[in-house]
C-alpha positions as CSV (number, residue, x, y, z in Angstrom):
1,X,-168.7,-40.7,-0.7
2,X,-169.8,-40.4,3.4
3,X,-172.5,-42.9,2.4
4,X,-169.5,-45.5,1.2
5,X,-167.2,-44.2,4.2
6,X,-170.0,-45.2,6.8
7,X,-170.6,-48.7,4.7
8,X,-166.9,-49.3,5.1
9,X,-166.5,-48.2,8.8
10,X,-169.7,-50.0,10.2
11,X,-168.7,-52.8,8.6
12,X,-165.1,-53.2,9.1
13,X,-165.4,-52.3,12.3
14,X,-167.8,-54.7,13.4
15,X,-165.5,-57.4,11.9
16,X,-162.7,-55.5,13.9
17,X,-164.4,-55.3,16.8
18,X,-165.0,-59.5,16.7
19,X,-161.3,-60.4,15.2
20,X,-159.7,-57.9,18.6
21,X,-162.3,-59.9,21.3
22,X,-161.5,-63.1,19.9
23,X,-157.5,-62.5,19.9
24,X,-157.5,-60.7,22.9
25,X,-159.6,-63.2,24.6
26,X,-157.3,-66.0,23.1
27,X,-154.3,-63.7,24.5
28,X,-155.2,-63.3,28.2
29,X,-156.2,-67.1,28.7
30,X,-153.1,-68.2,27.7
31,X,-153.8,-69.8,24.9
32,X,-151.5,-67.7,21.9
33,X,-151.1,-71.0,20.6
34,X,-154.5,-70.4,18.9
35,X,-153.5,-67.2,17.1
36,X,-152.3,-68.8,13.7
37,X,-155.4,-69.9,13.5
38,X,-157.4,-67.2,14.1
39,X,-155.8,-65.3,11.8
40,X,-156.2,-68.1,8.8
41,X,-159.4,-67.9,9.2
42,X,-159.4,-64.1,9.3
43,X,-157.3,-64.2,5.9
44,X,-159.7,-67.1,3.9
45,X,-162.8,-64.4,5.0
46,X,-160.8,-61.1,3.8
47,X,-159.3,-63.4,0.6
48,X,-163.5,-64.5,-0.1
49,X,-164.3,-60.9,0.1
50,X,-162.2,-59.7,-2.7
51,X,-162.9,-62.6,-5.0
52,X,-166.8,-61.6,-4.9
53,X,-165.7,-57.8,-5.6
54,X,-163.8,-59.2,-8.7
55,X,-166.5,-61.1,-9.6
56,X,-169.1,-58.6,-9.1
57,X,-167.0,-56.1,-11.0
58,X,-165.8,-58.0,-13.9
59,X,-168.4,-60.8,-14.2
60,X,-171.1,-58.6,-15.8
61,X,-168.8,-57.0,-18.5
62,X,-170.1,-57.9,-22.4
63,X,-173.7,-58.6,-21.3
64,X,-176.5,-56.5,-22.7
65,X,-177.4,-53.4,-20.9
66,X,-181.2,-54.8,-19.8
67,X,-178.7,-57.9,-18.2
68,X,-176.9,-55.6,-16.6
69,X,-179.4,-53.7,-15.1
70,X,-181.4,-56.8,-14.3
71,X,-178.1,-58.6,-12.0
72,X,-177.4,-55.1,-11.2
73,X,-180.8,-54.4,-10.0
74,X,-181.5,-57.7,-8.0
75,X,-177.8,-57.4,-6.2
76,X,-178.8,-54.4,-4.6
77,X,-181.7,-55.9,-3.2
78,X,-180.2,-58.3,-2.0
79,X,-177.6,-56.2,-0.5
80,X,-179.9,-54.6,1.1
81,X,-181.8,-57.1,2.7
82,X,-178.0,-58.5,4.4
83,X,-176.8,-55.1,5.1
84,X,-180.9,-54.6,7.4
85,X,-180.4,-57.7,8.7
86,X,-176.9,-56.6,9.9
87,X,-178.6,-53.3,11.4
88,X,-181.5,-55.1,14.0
89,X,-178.9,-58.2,14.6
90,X,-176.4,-56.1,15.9
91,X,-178.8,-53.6,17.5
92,X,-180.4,-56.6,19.5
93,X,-177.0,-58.3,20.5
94,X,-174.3,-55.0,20.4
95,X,-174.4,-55.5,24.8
96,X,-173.9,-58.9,24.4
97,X,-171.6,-59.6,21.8
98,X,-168.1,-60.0,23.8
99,X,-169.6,-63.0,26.1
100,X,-170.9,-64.3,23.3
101,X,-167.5,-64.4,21.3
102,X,-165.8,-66.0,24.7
103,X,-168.5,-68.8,25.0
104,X,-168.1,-69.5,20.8
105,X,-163.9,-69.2,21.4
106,X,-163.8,-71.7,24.3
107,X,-166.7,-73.9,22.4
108,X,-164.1,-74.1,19.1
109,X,-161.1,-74.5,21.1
110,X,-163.0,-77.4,22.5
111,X,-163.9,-79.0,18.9
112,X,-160.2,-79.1,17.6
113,X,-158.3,-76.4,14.7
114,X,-160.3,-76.1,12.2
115,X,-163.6,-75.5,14.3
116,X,-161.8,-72.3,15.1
117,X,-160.4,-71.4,11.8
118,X,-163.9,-71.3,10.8
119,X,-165.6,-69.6,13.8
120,X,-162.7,-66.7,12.5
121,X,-163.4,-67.1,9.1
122,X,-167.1,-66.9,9.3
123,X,-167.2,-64.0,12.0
124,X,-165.2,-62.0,9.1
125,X,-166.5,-63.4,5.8
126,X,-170.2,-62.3,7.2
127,X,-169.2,-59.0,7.0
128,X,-166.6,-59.0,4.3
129,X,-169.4,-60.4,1.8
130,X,-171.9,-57.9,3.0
131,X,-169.1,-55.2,2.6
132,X,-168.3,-56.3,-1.4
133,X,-171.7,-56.7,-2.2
134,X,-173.6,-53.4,-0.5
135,X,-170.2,-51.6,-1.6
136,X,-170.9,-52.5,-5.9
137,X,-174.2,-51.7,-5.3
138,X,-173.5,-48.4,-3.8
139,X,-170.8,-47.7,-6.5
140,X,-173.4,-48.4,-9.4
141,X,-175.6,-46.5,-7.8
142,X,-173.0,-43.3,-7.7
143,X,-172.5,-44.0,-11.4
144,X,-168.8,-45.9,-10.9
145,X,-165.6,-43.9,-10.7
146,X,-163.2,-44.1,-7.6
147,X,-165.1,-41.6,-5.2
148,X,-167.5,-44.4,-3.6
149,X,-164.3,-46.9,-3.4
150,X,-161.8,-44.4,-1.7
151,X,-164.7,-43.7,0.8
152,X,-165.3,-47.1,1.7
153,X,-161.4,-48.0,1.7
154,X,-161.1,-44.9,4.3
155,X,-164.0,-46.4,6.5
156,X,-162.4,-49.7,6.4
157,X,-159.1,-47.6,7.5
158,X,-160.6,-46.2,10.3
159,X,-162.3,-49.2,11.4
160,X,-158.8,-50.9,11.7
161,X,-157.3,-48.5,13.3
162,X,-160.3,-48.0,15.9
163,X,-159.8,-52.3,16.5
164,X,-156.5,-52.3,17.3
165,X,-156.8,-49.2,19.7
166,X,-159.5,-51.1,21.3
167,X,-157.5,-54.5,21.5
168,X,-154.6,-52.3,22.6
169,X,-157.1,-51.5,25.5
170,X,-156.2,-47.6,24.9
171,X,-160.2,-46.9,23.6
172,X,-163.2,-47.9,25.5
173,X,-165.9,-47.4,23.1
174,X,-169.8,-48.0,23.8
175,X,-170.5,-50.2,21.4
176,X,-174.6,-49.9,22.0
177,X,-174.2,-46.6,21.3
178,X,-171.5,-46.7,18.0
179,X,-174.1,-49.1,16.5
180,X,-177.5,-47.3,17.2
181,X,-176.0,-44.2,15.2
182,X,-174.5,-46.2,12.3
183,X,-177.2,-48.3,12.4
184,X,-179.9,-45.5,11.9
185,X,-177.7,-43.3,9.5
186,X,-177.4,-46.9,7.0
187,X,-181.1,-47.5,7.2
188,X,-181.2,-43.9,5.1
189,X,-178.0,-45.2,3.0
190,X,-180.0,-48.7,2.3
191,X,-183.1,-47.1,1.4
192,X,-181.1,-44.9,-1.7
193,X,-179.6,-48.5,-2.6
194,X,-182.4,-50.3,-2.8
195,X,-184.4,-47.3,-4.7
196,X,-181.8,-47.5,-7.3
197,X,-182.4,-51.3,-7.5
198,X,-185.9,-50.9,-8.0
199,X,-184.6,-48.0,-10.8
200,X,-182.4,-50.7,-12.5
201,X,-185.0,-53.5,-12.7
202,X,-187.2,-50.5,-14.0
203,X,-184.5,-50.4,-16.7
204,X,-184.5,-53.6,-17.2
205,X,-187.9,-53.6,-18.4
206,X,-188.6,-56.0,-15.0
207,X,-190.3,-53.5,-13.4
208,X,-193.1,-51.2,-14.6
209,X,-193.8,-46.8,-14.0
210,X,-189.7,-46.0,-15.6
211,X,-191.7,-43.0,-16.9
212,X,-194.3,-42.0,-14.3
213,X,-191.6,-39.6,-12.3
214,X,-192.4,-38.0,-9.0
215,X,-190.3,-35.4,-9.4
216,X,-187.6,-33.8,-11.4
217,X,-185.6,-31.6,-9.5
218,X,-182.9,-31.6,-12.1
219,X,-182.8,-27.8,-12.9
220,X,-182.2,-26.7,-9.5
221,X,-179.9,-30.0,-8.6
222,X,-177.6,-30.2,-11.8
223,X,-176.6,-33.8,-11.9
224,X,-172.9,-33.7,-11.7
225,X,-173.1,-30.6,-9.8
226,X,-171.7,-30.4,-5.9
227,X,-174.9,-30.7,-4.0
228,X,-176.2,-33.0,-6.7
229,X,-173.4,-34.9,-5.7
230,X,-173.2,-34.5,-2.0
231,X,-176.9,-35.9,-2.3
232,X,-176.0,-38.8,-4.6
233,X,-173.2,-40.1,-2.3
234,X,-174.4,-39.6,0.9
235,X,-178.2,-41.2,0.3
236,X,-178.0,-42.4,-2.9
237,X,-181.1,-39.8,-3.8
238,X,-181.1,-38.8,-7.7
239,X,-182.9,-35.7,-9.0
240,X,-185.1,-37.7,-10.9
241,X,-187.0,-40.5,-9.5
242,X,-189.9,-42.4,-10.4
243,X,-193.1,-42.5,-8.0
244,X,-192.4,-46.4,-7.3
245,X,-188.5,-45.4,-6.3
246,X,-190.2,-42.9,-3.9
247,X,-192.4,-45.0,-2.9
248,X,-189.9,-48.2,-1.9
249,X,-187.8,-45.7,-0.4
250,X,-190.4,-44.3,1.9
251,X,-192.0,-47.7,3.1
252,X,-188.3,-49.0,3.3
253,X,-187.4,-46.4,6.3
254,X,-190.7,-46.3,7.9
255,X,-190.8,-50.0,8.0
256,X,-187.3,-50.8,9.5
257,X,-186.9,-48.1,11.3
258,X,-190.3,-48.7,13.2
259,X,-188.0,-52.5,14.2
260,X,-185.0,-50.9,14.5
261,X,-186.5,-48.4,17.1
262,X,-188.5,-51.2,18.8
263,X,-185.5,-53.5,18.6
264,X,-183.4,-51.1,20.5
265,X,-185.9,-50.6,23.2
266,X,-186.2,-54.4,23.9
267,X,-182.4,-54.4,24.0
268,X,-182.1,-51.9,26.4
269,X,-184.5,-53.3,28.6
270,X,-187.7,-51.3,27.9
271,X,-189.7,-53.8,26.5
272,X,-189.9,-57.8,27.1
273,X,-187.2,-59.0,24.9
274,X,-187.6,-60.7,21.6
275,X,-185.9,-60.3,18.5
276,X,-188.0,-59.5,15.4
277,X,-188.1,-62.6,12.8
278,X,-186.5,-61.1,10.5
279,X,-183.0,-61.0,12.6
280,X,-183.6,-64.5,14.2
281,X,-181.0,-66.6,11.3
282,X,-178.0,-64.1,10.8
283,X,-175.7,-64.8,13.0
């Protein structure tokens, strides 16, 4: 469930943190006239979002169980992959995101109303898509059930509240800071989401070694039991996992956390800056 509540919270924050500059900005230029449609944007992003949960939720009912495992399997990849590229984005550009938001404001106020319906709308639907589709993965991952989704809606809760406290100008927050943290505990949470991707295409008959386990801790952590749980919804860690789980999920946190470290101390300053390829398209 703190797994889910740190998905919900570093993402809904980040899209709180870039809906409160761009009002705010929009606010103390004088130019409220723009609000509407900032916030039509923000709705079309937030109404895109729940769509794809639907989808994602409903759309693989009455398919076989190797289907099931195979979409499930490949989503969560794919999650994944959005959810890292989120991570070393927003560890390279967390300093400079508010003049970057001013200079993209003043560029679609420039262009006419719809250029900045759609600045909104894409600052939000970025993370709202990532949100629904690293949130199913992580619920299929906990086994279903409403834990992972009240976790998540709390994050998301939080994240609101924290946005309009800083809008309000009542919370300075270091945002370089906030997103090293988060950033470095989701690199743990990605790595259990995409080892139980690798489990459901193993499932699915797409991947080989559903046997060949590296361990079986399942006397001492009882599945279902509290720790076993705790475990489960924190780092998405089962009792039983097969040597090529283990092994994704070890290369997976060596490998971006090695950027995500280096990323960080060309941000700061420590090293020439340049932003590892993998970051360059997402935003």
């Amino acid at each position: 469930m703190f797994g889910n509540f740190l998905i919900g919270l570093r993402e809904g924050l980040e899209a709180a943190i870039v809906v409160s500059i761009i009002v705010g900005y929009a606010v103390r230029t004088g130019r409220r006239e723009l609000l509407p449609r900032i916030w039509a944007g923000v709705g079309l992003a937030i109404g895109l979002s729940v769509t794809l949960g639907a989808i994602l939720t409903f759309g693989s009912r009455g398919l076989s169980f190797q289907a099931q495992e195979a979409i499930g399997g490949i989503l969560s990849i794919l999650a994944v992959a959005l959810v890292t590229t989120m991570i070393l984005w927003m560890a390279a550009n967390a300093r400079t995101l508010r003049h970057r938001l001013h200079n993209e404001v003043d560029v679609a106020t420039d262009r006419g109303g719809l250029a900045l319906v759609l600045m909104a709308f894409l600052a939000v639907a970025r993370e709202g898509l990532e949100t629904a589709l690293f949130l199913w993965s992580a619920v299929q991952a906990a086994g279903g059930g409403w834990a992972p989704v009240i976790g998540a809606a709390a994050g998301l809760a939080v994240a609101v509240g924290i946005g309009r406290l800083l809008y309000a100008g009542t919370l300075r927050m270091n945002l370089s800071t906030f997103f090293t943290w988060t950033g470095a505990a989701l690199i743990l949470v990605a790595a259990g989401v995409l080892a139980y991707g690798v489990h459901d295409l193993q499932e699915a008959g797409l991947l080989p070694g559903l046997d060949n386990l590296a361990f079986d801790v399942s006397s001492v952590l009882v599945p279902g039991g509290v720790l076993a749980t705790l475990i489960k919804g924190t780092l998405n860690l089962s009792p039983t996992m097969t040597w090529l789980e283990v092994t994704v999920w070890t290369v997976y946190v060596a490998t971006v956390g090695f950027f995500f470290h280096r990323t960080l101390r060309r941000a700061n300053g420590r090293e020439p800056a340049q932003v590892p390829a993998a970051v360059g398209g997402h935003r």
